[in-house]
N, C-alpha and C positions, 0 to 999 in steps of 0.2 A: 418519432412515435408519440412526444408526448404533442406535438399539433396536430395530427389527427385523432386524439383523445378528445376534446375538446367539441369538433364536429359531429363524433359518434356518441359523445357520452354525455354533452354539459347541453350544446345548444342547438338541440332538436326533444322533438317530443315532451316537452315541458309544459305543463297548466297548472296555471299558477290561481285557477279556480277552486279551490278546494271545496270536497262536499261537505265538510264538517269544521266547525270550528274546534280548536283547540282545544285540547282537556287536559284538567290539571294532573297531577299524579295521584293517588292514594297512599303512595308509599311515604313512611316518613324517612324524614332525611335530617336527621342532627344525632345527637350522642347519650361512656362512666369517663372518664380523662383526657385528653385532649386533640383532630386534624383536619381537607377533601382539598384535593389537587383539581384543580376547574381542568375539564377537560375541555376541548376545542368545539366539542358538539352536544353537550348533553344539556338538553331544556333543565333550566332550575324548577326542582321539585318542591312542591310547597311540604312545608313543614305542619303540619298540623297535629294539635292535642288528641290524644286518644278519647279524650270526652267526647268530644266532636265529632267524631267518628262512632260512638259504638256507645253513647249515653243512654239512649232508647232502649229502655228494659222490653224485651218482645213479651206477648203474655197469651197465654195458651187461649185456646177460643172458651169461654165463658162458662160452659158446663163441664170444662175439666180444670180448670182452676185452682194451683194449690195455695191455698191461705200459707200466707208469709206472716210471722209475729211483726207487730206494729212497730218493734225496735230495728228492724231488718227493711220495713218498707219506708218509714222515716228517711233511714240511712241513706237508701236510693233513692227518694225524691231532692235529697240534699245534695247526693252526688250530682243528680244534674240538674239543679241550680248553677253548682260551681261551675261547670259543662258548658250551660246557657253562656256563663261571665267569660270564660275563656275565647269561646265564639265571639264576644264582642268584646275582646280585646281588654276586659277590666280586670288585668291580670292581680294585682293587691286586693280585690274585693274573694275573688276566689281564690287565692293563697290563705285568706285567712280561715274560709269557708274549708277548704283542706287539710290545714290543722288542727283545725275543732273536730274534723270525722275521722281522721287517723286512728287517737286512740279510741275511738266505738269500734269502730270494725276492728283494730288487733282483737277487742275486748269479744265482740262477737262471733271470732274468727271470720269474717267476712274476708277472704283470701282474693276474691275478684278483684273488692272494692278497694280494698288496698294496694292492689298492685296497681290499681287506675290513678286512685289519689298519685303515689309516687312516681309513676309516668309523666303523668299532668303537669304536676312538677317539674319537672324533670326540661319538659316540653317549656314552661313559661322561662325557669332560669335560661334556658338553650336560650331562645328568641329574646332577653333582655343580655344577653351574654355575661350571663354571671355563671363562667363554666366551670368552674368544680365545683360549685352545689349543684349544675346537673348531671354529671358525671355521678356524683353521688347518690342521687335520686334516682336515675337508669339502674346504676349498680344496685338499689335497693329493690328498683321493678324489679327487672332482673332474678334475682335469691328467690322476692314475693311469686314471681311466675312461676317458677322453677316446682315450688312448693304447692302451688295453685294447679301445676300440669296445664298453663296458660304456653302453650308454644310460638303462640304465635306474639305474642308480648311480648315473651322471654327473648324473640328474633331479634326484633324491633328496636329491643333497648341496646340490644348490644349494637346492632347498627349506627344505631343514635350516637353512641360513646365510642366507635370507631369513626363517624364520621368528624367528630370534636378532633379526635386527634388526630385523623388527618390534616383536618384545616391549620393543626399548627405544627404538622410535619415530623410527628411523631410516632412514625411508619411499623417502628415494630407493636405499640400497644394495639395502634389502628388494626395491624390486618391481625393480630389476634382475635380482636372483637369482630372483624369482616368475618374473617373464617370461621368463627361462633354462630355467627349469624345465617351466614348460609350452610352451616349442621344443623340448626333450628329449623330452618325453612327446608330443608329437606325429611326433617322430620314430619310438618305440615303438611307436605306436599306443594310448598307456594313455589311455582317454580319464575315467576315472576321477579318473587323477590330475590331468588336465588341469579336471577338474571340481573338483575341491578346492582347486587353486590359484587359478581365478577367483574361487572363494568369498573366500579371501583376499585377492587383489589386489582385490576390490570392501571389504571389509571397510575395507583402507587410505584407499579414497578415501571411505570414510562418515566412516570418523576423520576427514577432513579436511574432512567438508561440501560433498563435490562427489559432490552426491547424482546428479546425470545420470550419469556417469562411474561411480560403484558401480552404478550399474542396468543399466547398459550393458552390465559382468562379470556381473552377476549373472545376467542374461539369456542372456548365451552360454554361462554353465555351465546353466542350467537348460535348454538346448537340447542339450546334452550326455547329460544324464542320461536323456532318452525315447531317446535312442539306445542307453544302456546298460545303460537299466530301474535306474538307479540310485536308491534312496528314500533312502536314508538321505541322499545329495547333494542327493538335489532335496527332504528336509524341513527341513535347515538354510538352504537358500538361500534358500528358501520365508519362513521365519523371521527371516534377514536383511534381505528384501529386504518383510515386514512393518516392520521400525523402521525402516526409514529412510521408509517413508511415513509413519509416525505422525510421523518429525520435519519429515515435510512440509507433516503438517495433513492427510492424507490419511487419515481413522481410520476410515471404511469399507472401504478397499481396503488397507487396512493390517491390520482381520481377516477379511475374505477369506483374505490370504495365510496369516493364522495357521489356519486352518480348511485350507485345503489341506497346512502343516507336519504336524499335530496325523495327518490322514490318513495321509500317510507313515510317520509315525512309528510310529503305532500297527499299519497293516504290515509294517514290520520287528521291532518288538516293543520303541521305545525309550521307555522308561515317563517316563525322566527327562525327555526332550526334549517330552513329553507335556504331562507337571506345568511344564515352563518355560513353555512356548508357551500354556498355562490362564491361567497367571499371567499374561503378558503383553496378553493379551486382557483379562481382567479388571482390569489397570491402565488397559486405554481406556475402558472403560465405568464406572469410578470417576471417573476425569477428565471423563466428560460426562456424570456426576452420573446414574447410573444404578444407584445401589448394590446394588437386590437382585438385578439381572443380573450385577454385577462378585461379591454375593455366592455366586450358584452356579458361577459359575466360577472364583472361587478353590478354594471346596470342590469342584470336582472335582480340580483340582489336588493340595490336600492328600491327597484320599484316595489319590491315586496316590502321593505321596511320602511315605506311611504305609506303601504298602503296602511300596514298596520300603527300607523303614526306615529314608529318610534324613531324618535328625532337623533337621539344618541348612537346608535346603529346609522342612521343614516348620516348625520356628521359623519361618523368614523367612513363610510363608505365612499363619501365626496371627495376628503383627502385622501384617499387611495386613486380615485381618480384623476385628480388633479394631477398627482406623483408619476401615474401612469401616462398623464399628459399626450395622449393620441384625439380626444376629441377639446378635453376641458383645458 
């Protein structure tokens, strides 16, 4: 069964032309205390400061205009200054720029601009990994959202600080804040995010071998995603919820699911998650000694992390075929 998987599912019908190049995510992806279990197929989401994202004060068209006191429009031109500095990486120039506005806005009750400051925050510690001051700065978004009636912040941060502590395997804080996170985003209605977080919270319990319970998540976000037309969520899921059947013994319906990833992906235009999901197929059908099927689907692999000229993928793809040893 699983060689004729391989003819019906991996190599025919493939175009490796994509119409669209790659997009990055919107979601953030870091952390209040400390974990993320790398899954087998999930494109790395870029992490980005909420300045960056949502600096731009919108402003009503000109003859409806409400006059902001000068103490309050100062404040938001400062904020994004700092906003500017974070986008270009000068993260000490804007750390200091965010201590100087902290106490105005408590002072002013600026409840927005605060929960931004401490995000941002939050966001620079994350990416120089200095994590429990941003653990600490999520936890303060977090409260400042909460009070602000900012849901979607309030999501975010908790995300942020389950994702820290997954990265350092610290499963029960982690899915506390996961499952915070997507009660927040159900409250929003972001059901996006609510789809990426299940990705994750199943991810934890594969780490753990409670493969019913990952399938379980994984299932409810891929039911999410035909609501949202979400591919790029429903090809990692697709692709997670392939290795945890291969570690079932399930190596048919473990590339099924990589044949439905490999689709998605190559929809949205994600070359990389293309050449992962090739690979991953290709290492079941090397396992059940299928070599010159695991051989063309490594080489389709390669050629896509050729084209995208990532050299470290495609090392790693070479010695697989050498190993495979039927042509190399």
């Amino acid at each position: 069964m699983v060689s004729e998987w391989v003819d019906a599912v991996f190599l025919q019908k493939i175009d490796f032309k994509a119409e669209k190049p790659l997009e990055t995510h919107a979601t953030i992806e870091v952390a209040e205390e400390k974990t993320s279990v790398q899954s087998t197929n999930i494109p790395l989401e870029e992490t980005t400061s909420l300045s960056s994202q949502e600096k731009t004060i919108e402003q009503a068209p000109l003859t409806q205009q409400i006059q902001k006191p000068p103490a309050q429009t100062k404040l938001e031109k400062a904020y994004g200054k700092a906003g500017r500095l974070v986008d270009a990486g000068q993260y000490d120039k804007a750390l200091v720029i965010y201590d100087k506005l902290l106490p105005n806005a408590q002072k002013t009750g600026n409840k927005g601009i605060e929960t931004r400051i401490y995000f941002d925050k939050g966001y620079i510690y994350d990416v120089n990994r200095n994590f429990p001051a941003a653990l600490e700065n999520y936890n303060k978004a977090a409260k400042s959202a909460s009070e602000a009636g900012d849901v979607k912040i309030q999501a975010l941060s908790h995300y942020n600080m389950a994702s820290i502590y997954d990265d350092f395997g610290k499963t029960d804080p982690a899915l506390k804040h996961y499952y915070q996170s997507i009660a927040l985003d159900g409250q929003g209605e972001n059901l996006k995010g609510q789809t990426h977080t299940l990705n994750d919270v199943g991810n934890v319990f594969a780490s753990m071998k409670k493969y019913k319970t990952a399938m379980d998540n994984y299932q409810v976000g891929l039911s999410l995603t035909k609501e949202t037309n979400d591919l790029e969520g429903r090809a990692y899921i697709y692709g997670n919820m392939g290795a945890v059947l291969e570690n079932t013994g399930k190596d048919g319906k473990a590339l099924e699911c990589y044949k439905k990833s490999v689709e998605c992906d190559m929809k949205v235009g994600n070359l990389e998650g293309c050449a992962i999901t090739y690979t991953l197929a290709g290492d079941v059908m090397s396992r059940n000694n299928f070599p010159e099927k695991a051989e063309k689907l490594y080489q389709k692999s390669l050629n896509v992390a050729q084209k995208l000229d990532d050299r470290d993928l495609s090392r790693k793809i070479l010695d697989k075929l050498r190993k495979n040893s039927v042509s190399y």
